[in-house]
VOGU-3710 file (C-alpha; in Angstrom, 3 decimals, decimal comma):
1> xxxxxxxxxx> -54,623/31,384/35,233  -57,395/33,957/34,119  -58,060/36,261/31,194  -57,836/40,046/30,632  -60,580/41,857/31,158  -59,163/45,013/28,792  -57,328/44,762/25,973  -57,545/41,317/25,466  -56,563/39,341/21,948  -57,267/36,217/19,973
11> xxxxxxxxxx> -53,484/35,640/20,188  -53,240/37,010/23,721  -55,600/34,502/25,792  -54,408/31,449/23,559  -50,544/32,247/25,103  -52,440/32,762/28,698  -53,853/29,045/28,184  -50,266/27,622/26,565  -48,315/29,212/29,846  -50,584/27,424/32,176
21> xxxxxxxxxx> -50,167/24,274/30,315  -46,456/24,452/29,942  -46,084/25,611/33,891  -48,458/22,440/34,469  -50,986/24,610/36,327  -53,990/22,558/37,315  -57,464/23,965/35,535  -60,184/23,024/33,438  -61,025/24,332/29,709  -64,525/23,419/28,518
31> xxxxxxxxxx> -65,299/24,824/24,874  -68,747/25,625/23,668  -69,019/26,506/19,954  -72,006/26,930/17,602  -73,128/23,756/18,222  -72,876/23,460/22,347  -75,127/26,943/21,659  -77,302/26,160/19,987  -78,758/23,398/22,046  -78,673/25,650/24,840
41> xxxxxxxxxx> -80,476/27,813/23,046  -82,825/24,379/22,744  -82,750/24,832/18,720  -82,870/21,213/16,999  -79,458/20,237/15,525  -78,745/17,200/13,912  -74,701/16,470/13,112  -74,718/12,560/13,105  -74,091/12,728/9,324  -71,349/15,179/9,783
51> xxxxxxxxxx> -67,872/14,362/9,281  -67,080/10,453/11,530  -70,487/11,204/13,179  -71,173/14,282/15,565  -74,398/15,006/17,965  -78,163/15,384/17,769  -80,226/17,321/19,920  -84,220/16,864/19,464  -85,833/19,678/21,774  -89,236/17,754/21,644
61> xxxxxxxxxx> -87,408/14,544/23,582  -87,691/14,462/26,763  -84,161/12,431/27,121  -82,373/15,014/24,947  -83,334/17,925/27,337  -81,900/15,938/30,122  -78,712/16,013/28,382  -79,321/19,751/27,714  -79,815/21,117/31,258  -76,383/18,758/32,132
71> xxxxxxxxxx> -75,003/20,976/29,060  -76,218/23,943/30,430  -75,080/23,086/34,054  -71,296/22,702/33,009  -71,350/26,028/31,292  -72,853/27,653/34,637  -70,851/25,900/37,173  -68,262/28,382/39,041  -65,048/27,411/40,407  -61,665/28,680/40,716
81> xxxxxxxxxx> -59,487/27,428/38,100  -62,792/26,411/36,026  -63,192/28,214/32,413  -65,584/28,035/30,008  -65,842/30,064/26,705  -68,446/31,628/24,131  -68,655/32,175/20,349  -67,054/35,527/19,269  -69,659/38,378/17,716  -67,557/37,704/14,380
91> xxxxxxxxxx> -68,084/34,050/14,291  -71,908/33,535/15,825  -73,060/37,526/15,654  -73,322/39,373/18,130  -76,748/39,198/20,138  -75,592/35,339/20,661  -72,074/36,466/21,690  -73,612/38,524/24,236  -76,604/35,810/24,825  -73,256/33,224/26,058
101> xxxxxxxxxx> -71,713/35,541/28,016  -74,807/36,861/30,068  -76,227/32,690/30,105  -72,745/31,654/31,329  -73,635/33,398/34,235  -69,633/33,972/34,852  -66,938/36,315/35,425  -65,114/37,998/32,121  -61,668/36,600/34,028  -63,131/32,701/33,490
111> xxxxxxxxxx> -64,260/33,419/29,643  -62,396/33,176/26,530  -63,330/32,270/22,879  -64,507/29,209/21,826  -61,943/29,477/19,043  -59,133/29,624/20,781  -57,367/27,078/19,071  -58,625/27,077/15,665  -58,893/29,351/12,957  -55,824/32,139/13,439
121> xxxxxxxxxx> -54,396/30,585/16,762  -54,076/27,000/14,893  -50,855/27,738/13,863  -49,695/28,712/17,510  -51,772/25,392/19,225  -49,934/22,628/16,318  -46,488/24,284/17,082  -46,545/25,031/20,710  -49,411/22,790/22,095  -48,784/19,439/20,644
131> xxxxxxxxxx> -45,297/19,221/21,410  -46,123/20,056/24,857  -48,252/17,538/25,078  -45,458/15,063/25,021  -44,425/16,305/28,444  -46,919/15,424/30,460  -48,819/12,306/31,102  -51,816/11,842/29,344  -55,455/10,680/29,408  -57,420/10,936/25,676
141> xxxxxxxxxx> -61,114/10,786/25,096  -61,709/10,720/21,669  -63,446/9,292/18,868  -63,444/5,396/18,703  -61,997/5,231/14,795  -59,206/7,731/15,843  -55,697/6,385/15,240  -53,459/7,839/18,111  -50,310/5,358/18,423  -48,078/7,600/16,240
151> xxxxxxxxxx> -48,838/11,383/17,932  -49,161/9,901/21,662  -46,802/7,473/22,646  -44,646/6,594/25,776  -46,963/9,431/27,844  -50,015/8,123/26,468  -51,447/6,470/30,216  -54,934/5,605/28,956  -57,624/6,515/26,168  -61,307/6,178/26,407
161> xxxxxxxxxx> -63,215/6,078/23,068  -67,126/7,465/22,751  -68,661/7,192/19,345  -71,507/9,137/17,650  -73,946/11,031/19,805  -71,348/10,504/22,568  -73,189/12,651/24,980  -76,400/10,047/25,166  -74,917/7,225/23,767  -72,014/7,137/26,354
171> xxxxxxxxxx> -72,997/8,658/29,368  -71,983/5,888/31,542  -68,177/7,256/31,079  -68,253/9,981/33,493  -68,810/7,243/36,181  -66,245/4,805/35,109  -63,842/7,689/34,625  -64,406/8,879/38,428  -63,702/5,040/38,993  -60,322/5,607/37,364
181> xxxxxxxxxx> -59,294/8,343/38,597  -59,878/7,099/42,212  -57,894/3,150/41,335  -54,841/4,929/40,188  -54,570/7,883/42,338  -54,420/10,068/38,903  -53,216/13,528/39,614  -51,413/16,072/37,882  -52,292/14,412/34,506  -53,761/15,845/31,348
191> xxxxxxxxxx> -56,982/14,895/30,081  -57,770/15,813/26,451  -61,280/15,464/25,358  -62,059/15,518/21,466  -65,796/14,702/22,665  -67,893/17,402/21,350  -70,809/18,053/23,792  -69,822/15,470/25,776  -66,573/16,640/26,493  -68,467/19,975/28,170
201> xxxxxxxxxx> -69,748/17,596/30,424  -67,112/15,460/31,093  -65,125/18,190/32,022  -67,410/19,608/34,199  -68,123/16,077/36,027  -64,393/15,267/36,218  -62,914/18,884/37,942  -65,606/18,150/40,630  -64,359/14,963/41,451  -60,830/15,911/41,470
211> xxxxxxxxxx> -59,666/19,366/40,185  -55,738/18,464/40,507  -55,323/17,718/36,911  -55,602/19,916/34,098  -59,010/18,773/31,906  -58,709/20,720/28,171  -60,941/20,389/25,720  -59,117/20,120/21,868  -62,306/19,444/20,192  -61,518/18,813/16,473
221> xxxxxxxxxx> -57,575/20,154/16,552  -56,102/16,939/16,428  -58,107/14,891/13,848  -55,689/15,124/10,752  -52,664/13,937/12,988  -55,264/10,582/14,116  -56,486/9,474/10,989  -59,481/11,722/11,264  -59,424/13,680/7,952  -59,669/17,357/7,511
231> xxxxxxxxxx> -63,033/17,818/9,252  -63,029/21,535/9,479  -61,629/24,047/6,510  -58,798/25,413/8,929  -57,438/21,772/8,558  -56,911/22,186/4,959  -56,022/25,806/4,537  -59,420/27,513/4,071  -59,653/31,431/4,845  -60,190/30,693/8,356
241> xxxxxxx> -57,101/29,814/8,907  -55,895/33,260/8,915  -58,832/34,580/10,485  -58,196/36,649/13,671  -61,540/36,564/15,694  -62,846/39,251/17,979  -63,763/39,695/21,347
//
């Protein structure tokens, strides 16, 4: 799998991730929005009181900027098969568009939006992706209140739950994740991660260890469908929804 490099579209490089999925190509999808940036960026952000509890990031603690330059090192790291994406000019402007893409310190090929599945695409990633889902066997991480008996069942193999501030709070994951992988010989799977920051990492820790499974990162896609609520306006049929981002 890779992107275009010309002539690439919102709807384009969603189809280019759906193909590898259904073909059950083995890669890695790590999504960093406003929020991934902006710690990057080392700006404060506080989220806990958003929706069922996001992330914090405190630029004057020293254990926060640990987490940071982890952040920063999944967004860097370079590896075939290993793609990371930015926010569009449309959605962040455009000097922090640009600021991702030169940061990310990677080829156009291994870029897309962070978008991808939200706002115009949703419509393609509820009818296309979630059914697909159902073909493969799957690992969640996900939030701990999420209800998931009901859209995952027979191919669900295991879930792992993080809570708020997942990416300090529940570090000690990655390791018992590696664990798992190794006990059960877990190949060809797909991971989902619904983590926010967190995910970024885990992603990034997991492909490492073993890069034979595909490791995609949902973010908030799924949380109407597990009890979540509409936490994002494309959920409940805001103008986003129809919004076709730019590259």
């Amino acid at each position: 799998m890779e992107f275009k490099t010309e002539n690439r579209t919102f709807g384009g490089d969603i189809k280019i991730i759906f193909e590898a999925l259904k073909n059950k190509e083995n890669f890695a999808f790590s999504k960093s929005a406003d929020g991934e940036m902006r710690i990057m960026q080392g700006d404060n952000i506080d989220l806990l009181a958003k929706a069922n509890g996001e992330f914090k990031y405190d630029k004057n603690d020293e254990t926060d900027t640990k987490y940071r330059d982890k952040l920063i090192e999944a967004f860097q790291y370079q590896a075939p098969n290993y793609f990371v994406s930015v926010g569009c000019p449309c959605c962040v402007g455009s000097n922090n568009y640009n600021w991702m893409k030169e940061f990310s310190k990677q080829d156009e090929e291994s870029i897309t939006w962070a978008n991808v599945f939200v706002n115009g695409n949703y419509r393609f990633y509820v009818d296309n992706f979630i059914p697909e889902y159902s073909n493969h066997k799957v690992i969640f991480v996900c939030n701990h209140k999420a209800k998931i008996n009901n859209l995952f069942k027979d191919n669900l193999v295991k879930d792992f739950r993080v809570g708020t501030n997942a990416w300090k709070n529940d570090y000690g994951l990655i390791e018992e994740m590696k664990q798992y992988i190794n006990n059960n010989d877990i190949e060809n799977y797909l991971f989902l991660f619904a983590a926010g920051p967190f995910g970024n990492i885990l992603i990034y820790e997991l492909f490492k260890h073993n890069p034979n499974n595909i490791y995609l990162d949902i973010g908030s896609t799924l949380d109407p469908m597990i009890g979540l609520g509409g936490t994002r306006g494309y959920h409940v049929g805001a103008d986003t929804l129809y919004k076709v981002c730019i590259w």
